[in-house]
C-alpha positions in Angstrom: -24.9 52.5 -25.6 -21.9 49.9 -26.8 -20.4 50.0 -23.0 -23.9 49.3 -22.0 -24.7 46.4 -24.5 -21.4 44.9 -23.5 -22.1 44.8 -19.8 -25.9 43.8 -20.6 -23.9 40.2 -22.8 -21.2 39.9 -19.9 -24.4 39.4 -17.1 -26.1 37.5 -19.7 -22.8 35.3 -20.1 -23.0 35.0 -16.0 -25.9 34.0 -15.7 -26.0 31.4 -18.2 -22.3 30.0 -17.1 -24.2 29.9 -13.3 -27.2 27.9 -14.5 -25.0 25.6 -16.3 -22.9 25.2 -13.1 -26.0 25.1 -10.9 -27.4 21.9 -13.1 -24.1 20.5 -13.3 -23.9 20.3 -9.7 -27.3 19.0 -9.1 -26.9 16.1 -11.8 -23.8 15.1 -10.2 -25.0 15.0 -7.0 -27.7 13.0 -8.1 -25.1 11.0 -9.4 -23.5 10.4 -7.0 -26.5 9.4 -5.3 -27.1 6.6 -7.4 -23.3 5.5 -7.5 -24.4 4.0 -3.7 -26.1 1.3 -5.6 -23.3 0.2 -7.0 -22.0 -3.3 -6.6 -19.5 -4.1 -4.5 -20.2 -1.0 -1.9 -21.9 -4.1 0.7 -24.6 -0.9 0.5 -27.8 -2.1 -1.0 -28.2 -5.5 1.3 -28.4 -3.8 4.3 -30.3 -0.7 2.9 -32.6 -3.6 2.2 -32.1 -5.3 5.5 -33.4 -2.4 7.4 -36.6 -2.1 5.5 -37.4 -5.6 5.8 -36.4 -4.6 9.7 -38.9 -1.7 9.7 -41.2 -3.4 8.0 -41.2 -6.4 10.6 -41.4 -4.5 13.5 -44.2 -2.6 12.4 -46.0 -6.1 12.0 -45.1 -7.3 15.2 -45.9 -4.2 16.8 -49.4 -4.6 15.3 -50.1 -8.3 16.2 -49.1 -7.6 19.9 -52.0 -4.9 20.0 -54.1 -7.1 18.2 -54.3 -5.2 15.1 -56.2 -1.6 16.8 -53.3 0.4 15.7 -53.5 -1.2 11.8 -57.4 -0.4 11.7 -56.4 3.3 12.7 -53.8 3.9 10.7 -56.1 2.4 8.0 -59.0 4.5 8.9 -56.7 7.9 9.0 -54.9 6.9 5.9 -58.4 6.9 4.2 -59.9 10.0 5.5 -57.1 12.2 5.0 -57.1 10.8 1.1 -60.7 11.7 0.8 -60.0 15.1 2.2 -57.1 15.6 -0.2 -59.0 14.2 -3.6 -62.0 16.2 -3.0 -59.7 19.4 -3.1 -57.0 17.7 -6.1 -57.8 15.4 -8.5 -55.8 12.1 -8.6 -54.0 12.7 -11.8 -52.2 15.5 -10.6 -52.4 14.5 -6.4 -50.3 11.3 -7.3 -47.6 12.6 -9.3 -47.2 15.8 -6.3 -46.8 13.4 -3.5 -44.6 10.9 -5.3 -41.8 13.6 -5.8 -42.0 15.3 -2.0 -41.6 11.5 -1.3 -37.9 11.0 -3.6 -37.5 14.6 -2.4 -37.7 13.5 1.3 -35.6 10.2 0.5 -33.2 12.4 -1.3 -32.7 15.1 1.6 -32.9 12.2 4.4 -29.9 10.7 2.7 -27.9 13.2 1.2 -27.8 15.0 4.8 -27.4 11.4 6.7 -24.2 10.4 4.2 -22.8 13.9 4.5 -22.5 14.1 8.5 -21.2 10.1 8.3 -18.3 11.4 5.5 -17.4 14.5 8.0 -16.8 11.6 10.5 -14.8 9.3 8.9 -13.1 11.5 5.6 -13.1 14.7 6.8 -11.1 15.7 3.6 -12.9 18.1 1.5 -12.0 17.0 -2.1 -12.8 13.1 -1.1 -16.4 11.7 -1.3 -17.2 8.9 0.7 -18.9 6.9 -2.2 -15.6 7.1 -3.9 -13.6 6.1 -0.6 -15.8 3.3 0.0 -15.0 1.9 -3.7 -11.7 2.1 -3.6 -11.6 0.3 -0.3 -14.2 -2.4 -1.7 -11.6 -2.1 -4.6 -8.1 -2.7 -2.3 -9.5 -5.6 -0.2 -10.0 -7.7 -2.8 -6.9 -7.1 -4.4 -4.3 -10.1 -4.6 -2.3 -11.0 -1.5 1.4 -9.9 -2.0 4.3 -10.6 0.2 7.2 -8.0 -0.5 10.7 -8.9 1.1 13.6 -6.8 1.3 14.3 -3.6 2.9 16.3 -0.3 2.9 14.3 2.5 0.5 13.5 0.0 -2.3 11.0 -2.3 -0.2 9.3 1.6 0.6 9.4 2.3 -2.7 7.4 -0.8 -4.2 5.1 -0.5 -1.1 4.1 3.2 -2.1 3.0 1.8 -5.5 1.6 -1.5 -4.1 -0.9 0.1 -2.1 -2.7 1.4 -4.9 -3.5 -2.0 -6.3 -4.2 -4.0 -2.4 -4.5 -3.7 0.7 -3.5 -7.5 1.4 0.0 -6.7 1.4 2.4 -7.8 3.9 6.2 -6.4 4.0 8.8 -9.0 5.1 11.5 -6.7 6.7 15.6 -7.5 7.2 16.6 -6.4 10.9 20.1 -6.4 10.4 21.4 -2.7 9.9 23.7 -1.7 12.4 24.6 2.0 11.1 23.3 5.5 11.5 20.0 6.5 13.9 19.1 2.8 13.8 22.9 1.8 14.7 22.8 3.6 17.5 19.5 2.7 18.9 20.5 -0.4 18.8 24.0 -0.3 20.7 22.5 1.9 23.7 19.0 0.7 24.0 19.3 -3.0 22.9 16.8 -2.9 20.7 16.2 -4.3 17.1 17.1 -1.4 14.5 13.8 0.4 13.6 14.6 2.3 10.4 13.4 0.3 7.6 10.6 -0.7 9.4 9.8 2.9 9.9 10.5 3.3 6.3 7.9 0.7 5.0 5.0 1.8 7.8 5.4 5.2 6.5 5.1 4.0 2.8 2.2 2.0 3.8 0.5 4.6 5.7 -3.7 5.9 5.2 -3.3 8.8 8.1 -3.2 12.6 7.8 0.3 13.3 5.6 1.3 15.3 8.5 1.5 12.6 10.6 3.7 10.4 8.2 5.8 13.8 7.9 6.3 13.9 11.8 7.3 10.4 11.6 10.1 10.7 8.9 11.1 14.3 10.2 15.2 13.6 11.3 16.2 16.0 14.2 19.3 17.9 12.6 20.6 19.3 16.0 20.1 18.9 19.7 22.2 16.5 22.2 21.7 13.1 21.8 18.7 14.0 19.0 20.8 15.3 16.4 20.2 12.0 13.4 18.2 10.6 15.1 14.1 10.2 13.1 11.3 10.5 15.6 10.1 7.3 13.9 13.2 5.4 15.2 12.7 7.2 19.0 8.9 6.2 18.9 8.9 2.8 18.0 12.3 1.7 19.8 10.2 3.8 23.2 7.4 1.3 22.0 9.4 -1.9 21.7 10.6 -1.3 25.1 7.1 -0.9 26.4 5.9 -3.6 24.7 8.4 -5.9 24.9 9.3 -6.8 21.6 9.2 -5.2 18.0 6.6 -7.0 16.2 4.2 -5.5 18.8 5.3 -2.1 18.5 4.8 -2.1 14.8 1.5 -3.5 15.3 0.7 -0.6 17.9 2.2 1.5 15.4 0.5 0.5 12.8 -3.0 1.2 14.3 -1.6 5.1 14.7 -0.5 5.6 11.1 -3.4 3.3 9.8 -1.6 1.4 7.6 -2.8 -0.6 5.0 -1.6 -3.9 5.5 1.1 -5.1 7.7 4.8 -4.9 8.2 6.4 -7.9 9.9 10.6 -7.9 11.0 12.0 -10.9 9.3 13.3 -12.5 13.1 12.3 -11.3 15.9 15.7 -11.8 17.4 18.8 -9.5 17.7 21.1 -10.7 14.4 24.5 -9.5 13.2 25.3 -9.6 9.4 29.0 -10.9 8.4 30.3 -11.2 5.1 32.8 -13.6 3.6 34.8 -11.8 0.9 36.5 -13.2 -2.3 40.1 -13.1 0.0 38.4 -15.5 2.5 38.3 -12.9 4.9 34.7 -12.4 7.2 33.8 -9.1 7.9 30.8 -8.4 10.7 28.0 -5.5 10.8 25.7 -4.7 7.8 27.7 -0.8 7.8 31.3 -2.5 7.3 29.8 -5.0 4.4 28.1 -2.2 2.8 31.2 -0.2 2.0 33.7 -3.2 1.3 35.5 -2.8 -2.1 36.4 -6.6 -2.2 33.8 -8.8 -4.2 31.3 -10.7 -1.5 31.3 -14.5 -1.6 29.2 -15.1 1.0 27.0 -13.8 3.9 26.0 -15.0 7.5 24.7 -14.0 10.6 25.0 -14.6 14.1 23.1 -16.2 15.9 23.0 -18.6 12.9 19.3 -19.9 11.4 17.1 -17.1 13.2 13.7 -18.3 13.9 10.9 -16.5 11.8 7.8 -14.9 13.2 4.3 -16.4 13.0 3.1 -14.0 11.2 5.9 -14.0 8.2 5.2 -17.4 7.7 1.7 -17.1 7.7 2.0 -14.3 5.3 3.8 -16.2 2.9 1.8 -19.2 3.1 -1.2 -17.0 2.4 0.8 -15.2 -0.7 -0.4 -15.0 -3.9 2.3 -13.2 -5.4 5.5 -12.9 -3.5 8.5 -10.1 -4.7 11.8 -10.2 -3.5 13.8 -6.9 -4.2 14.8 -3.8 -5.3 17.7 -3.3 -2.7 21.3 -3.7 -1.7 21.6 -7.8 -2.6 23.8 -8.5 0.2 22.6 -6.1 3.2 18.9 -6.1 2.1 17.8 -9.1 0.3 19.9 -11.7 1.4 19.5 -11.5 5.0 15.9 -12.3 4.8 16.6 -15.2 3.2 19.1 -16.4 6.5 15.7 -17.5 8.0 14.8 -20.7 7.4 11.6 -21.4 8.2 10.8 -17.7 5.6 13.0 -20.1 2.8 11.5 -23.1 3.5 7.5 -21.3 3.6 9.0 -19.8 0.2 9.6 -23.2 -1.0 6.3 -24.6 -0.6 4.4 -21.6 -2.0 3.8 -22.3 -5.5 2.1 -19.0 -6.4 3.8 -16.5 -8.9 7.6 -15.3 -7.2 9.2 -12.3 -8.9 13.0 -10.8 -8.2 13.0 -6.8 -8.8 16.5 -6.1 -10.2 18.4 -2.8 -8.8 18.8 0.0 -11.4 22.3 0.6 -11.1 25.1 -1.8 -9.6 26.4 -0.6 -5.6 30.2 0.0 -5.5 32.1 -2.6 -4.0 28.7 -5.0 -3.2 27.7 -5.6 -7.0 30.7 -3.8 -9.0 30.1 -5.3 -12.5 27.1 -7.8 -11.7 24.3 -8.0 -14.6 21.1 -9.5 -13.3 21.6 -12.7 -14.3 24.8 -12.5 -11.6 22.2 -11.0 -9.3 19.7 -13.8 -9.6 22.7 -16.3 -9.7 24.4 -15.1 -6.1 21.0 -15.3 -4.7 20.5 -19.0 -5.5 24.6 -19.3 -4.7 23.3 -18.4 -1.1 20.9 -20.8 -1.2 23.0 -23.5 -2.2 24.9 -22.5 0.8 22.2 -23.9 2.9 21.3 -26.8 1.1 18.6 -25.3 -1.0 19.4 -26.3 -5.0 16.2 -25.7 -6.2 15.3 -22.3 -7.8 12.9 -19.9 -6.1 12.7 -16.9 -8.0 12.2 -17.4 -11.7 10.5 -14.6 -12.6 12.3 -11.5 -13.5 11.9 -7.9 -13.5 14.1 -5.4 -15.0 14.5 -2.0 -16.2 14.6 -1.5 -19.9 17.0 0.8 -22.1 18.2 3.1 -19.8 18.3 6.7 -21.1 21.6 9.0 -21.3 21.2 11.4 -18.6 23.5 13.0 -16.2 22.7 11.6 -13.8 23.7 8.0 -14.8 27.0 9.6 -15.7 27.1 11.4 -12.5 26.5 7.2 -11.2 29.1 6.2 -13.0 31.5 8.8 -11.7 30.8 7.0 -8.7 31.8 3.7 -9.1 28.3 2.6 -10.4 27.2 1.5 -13.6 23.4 0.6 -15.0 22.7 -3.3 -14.1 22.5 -4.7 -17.6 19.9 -7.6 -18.1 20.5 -9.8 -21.2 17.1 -10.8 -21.4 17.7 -13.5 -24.3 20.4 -15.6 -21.9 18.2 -15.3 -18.9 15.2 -16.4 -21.1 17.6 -19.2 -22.2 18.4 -20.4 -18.5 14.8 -20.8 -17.7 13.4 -17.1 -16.2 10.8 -15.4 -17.5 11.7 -11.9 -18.1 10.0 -8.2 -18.5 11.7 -5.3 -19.1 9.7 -1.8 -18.5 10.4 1.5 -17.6 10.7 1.5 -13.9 12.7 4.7 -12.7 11.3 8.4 -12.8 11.8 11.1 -15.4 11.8 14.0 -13.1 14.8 15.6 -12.4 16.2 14.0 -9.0 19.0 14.0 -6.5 18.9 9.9 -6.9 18.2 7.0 -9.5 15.3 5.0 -7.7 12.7 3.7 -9.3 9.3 5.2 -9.7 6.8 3.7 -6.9 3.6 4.4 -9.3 5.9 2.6 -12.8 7.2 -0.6 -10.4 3.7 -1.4 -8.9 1.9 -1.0 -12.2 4.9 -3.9 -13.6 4.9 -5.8 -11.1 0.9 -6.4 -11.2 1.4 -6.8 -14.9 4.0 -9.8 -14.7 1.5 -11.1 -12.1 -1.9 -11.3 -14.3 0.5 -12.1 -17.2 1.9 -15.4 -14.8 -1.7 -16.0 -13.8 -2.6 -16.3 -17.2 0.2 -18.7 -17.8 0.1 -21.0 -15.0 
């Protein structure tokens, strides 16, 4: 009798945890239902639009037949009413035929916005209501230039994307090592891999597709190195002509969500003038010096911008410069000038990302005050004196870890930011926690922590300009 009792509670348990589920499901459906009339979705106007449509052509249709087919529908209308009331009264009639009438609505659109979501987000877990809002969301998000490259530029632009979708990515062209080195030297083609880099960060398309274009052959005869992101677009840029093009064909593939623009869209090497007065040339040699860098150039000198970069910058409302190497990925952007000058006469909010920890032989013992200072240094260099990014960003207390010792083993040390001198000088300053607590081969900053602080300095700079 117990044994039986128990199974007796244990279907009674089911069946109450199903109803609850069953109701559960049908108010959130419903829910979800209404969360189409939401503002913002650009739903409602033309849900309204077609009615008025409908509605119109019915009229029209009716006037050009001189009103028969209204008397008809009239007449029929009324007959099968009389039929209906004789049988029903109208108390209970009205109610029965308004809900088969929502029911109807219902069906019609849950079924019409179900087939329209396998179309266009086939993923199962994603509802189109909610993709639509986030879109309506992103696209009127502020417009933010990023400039840099190597993996901090991808990093910020992983984060970015979740605040925008006006975002354009200002890339340096300069590297001259690895896949892209060699790309460059037997194809003559700009290098491709921080350009694939940031199109990958910005990508919307199936993750396996993003995968297949990061995925680095590790064997084969002329493959081994070598990412099929570099193969693809460098194939690309010599159908097309140029780089900038095969981006913008590339983008379209990954669906990216914004743009990615090279800094020049001319062939440029990267030289270095050192503390001993000695030049060194290619972005690969400057990277590993272990002499302080005074200077940097590049040859051809004063590279003409593209269109679009200037037109991105003009159109900026918040323009970042950073995190990455200072000499091989910062700087060279700023050896355009027509991208300095556009910077110049942008007056919207312009913040520098400081790098977490200092690069061996490029930054040994710079704080970010030397950071800031070496980029203004450079622009000295070409007759710019006036300051263009006074708005910093750093990391805060950095936390003892091994890997920071493991850095410092290295040669590297944590770029220190003495936020009470720098405050002093005339920069305004944040300090947040920008670099991830998992446990990780690398110090980089955390792509979800840096866009969330960087989209905080910029409301808090909105607010104060």
């Amino acid at each position: 009798m117990k044994i039986e009792k128990k199974r007796k509670r244990k279907k009674f348990k089911r069946t109450i945890s199903g109803i609850r589920k069953s109701n559960y499901e049908i108010m959130n459906r419903f829910l979800r239902i209404l969360s189409w009339l939401l503002p913002g979705l650009v739903i409602k106007r033309w849900m309204i639009t077609s009615g008025v449509g409908v509605i119109t052509s019915l009229l029209g249709i009716a006037i050009w037949t001189n009103l028969g087919p209204l008397y008809w529908l009239i007449e029929i209308f009324f007959w099968v009413m009389n039929s209906i009331t004789s049988i029903l009264p109208i108390s209970l009639l009205g109610p029965i035929i308004l809900f088969i009438g929502i029911l109807l609505i219902g069906v019609g659109q849950n079924r019409s916005i179900n087939s329209i979501q396998k179309a266009l987000v086939p993923q199962k877990d994603t509802f189109l209501v909610d993709a639509l809002r986030v879109k309506s969301k992103l696209s009127k998000g502020p417009n933010i230039v990023a400039i840099g490259g190597g993996t901090g530029l991808s990093t910020l632009l992983k984060g970015l994307k979740n605040y925008s979708s006006n975002i354009s990515a200002i890339v340096t062209v300069t590297d001259d090592g690895g896949s892209s080195g060699v790309l460059r030297k037997q194809l003559g083609v700009q290098p491709p891999g921080d350009i694939r880099n940031c199109l990958a960060a910005l990508s919307n398309e199936e993750p396996m597709l993003t995968r297949l274009f990061q995925y680095r052959f590790s064997r084969g005869d002329g493959l081994e190195g070598h990412t099929f992101g570099n193969l693809f677009l460098s194939a690309l840029t010599t159908i097309t002509g140029s780089l900038e093009k095969a981006v913008q064909a590339s983008s379209k593939v990954l669906s990216v969500q914004g743009q990615v623009i090279p800094a020049t869209g001319i062939d440029v090497m990267l030289w270095a003038e050192l503390d001993t007065g000695e030049k060194i040339f290619g972005e690969s040699l400057i990277s590993k010096s272990k002499i302080p860098i005074n200077r940097i150039g590049c040859i051809p000198e004063n590279p003409p911008a593209l269109p679009a970069a200037i037109e991105s910058i003009r159109e900026a409302d918040l323009i970042v410069l950073g995190p990455g190497s200072l000499f091989t990925s910062l700087l060279p952007n700023l050896l355009v000038p027509e991208i300095v000058e556009a910077l110049l006469k942008n007056e919207s909010p312009k913040i520098y990302i400081s790098n977490l920890m200092t690069q061996p032989g490029e930054t040994d013992g710079l704080d970010v005050l030397q950071h800031i200072k070496s980029i203004e240094r450079q622009l000295l260099n070409f007759g710019v004196n006036t300051r263009i990014f006074n708005s910093i960003l750093s990391q805060g207390e950095f936390e003892r870890s091994s890997l920071i010792d493991y850095y410092r083993s290295r040669g590297a040390e944590p770029v220190i930011c003495n936020k009470g001198r720098l405050i002093s000088d005339g920069y305004y300053v944040l300090q947040a926690p920008l670099y991830s607590k998992r446990i990780t081969p690398t110090l980089r900053h955390d792509s979800r922590r840096l866009a969330r602080a960087v989209i905080a300095m910029y409301r808090r700079l909105k607010r104060i300009s």
